[in-house]
Every structure is written in structure tokens, then in C-alpha cells.
C-alpha positions as CSV (number, residue, x, y, z in Angstrom):
1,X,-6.5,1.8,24.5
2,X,-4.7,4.9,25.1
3,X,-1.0,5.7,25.4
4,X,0.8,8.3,26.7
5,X,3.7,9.9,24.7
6,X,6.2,12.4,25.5
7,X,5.9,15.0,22.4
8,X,9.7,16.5,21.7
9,X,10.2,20.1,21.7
10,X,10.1,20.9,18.1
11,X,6.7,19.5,17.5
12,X,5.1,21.6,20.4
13,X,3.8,23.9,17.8
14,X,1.2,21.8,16.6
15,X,-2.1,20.4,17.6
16,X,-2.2,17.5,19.8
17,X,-5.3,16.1,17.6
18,X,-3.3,16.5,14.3
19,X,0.0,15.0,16.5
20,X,-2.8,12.3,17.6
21,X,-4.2,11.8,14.1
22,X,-0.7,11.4,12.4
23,X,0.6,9.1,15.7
24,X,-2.4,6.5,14.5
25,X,-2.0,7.0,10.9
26,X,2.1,5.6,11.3
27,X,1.2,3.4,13.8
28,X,-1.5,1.2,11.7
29,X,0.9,1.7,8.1
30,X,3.7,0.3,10.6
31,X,1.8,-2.4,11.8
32,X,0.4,-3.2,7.5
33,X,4.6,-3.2,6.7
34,X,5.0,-5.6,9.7
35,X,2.4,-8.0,8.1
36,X,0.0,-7.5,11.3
37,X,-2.6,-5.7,9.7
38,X,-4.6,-5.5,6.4
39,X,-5.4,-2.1,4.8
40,X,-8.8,-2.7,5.1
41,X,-8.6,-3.5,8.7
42,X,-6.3,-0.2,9.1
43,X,-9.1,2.2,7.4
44,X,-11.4,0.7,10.0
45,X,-9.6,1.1,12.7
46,X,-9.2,5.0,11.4
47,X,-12.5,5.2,10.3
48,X,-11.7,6.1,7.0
49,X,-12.7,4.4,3.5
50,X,-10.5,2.1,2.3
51,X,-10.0,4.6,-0.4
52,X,-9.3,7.2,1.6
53,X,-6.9,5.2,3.6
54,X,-4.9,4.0,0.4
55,X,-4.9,7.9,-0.6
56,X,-3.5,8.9,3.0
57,X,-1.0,5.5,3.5
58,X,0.2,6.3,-0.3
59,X,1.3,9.6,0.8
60,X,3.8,7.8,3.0
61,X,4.8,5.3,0.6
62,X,2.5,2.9,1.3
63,X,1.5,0.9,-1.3
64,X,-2.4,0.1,-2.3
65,X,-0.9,-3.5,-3.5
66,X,1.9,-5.3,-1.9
67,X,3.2,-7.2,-4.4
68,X,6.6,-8.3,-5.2
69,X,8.0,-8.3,-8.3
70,X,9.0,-12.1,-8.5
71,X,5.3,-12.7,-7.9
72,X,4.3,-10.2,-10.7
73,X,6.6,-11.7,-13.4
74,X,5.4,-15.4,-12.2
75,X,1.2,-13.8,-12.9
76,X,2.8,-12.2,-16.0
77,X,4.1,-15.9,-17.0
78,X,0.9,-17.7,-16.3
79,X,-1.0,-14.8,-18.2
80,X,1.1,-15.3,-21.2
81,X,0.1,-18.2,-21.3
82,X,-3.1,-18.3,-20.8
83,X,-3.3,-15.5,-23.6
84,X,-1.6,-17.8,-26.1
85,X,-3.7,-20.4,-25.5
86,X,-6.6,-18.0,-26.6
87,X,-8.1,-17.4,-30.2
88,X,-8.3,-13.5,-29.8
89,X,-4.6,-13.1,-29.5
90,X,-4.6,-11.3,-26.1
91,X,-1.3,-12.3,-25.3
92,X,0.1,-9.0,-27.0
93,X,-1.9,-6.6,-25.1
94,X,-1.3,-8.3,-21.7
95,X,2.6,-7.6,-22.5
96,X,1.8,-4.0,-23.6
97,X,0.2,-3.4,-20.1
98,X,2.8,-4.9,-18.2
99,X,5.4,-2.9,-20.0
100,X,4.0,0.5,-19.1
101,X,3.8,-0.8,-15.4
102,X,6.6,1.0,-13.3
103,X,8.1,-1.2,-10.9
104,X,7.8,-0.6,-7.4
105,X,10.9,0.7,-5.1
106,X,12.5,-2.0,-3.0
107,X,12.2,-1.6,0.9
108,X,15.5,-1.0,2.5
């Protein structure tokens, strides 16, 4: 599918495949934020690698992993848990790990 777009004055400068490139590249993290697209559907609908995708969409404050932090702390929970309930005492490194994760920035 194509579209047509009127490019505003101060952007005439550039290159209509880089204007082209970055146009997609919103376009698909827009449409992962909306829910209507996964990031491995968005890399191949760029051709990229999912890697390279998670690179480019982190660069515009995508996330690789949506995941909010209520859902974290409920894994966290479970894993506790679950870590207790072991022999080798892995309950104490899971919290360790979790500690030294930063928390993510709430959308606005």
C-alpha cells in the first residue's frame, strides 16, 4: 500500500527515502503501542531482525518487553515462592536480580 503525504517545509532538507524509512519505522512502533502489532510482526514488515528492530524501536522508547509493573511484582511473588519452596535457597538471588532491575517509565 502506498500513501501519499505532504512533507512540511522544515524537513525538505532531507531524503525522501530516510523521510520514507523513518515514516514506517513510527508508523509500525505506533501501531505495537496501540496493541495492533507484535514486534516480531513489525521487524518483518521492515525487514529487519527482530534484534535490529528492538535496537531501532528502543531508540524511540520502545520497549523490547511490555510489561507492567503490577504484572512484574505478581511473577516476582509467584517466584518467591517457588524459590522457597526449593532446597538450594534460590529465593535470595531471585530478590537480588529484581532489585537491580530499574523500573520502566510510565506512558503518559
Amino acid at each position: 500500500m502506498q500513501i501519499t503525504v505532504d512533507i512540511p517545509t522544515p524537513l525538505f532538507g532531507q531524503s525522501t527515502e530516510e523521510l520514507a524509512r523513518r515514516a514506517r519505522l513510527l508508523l509500525v512502533i505506533d501501531e505495537i503501542r496501540s496493541g495492533h502489532l507484535t514486534r516480531s510482526d513489525a521487524a518483518r514488515a521492515l525487514a529487519m531482525t527482530l534484534d535490529d528492530f528492538l535496537i531501532e524501536g528502543g531508540r524511540h522508547g520502545l520497549y523490547a518487553i511490555d510489561y507492567d509493573v503490577d504484572d512484574f511484582k505478581r511473577e516476582l511473588d509467584v517466584s518467591r515462592t517457588t524459590d522457597a519452596e526449593r532446597s538450594d535457597g534460590g529465593g535470595s538471588r531471585c530478590r537480588q536480580l529484581a532489585a537491580d532491575l530499574p523500573l520502566p517509565r510510565r506512558r503518559s
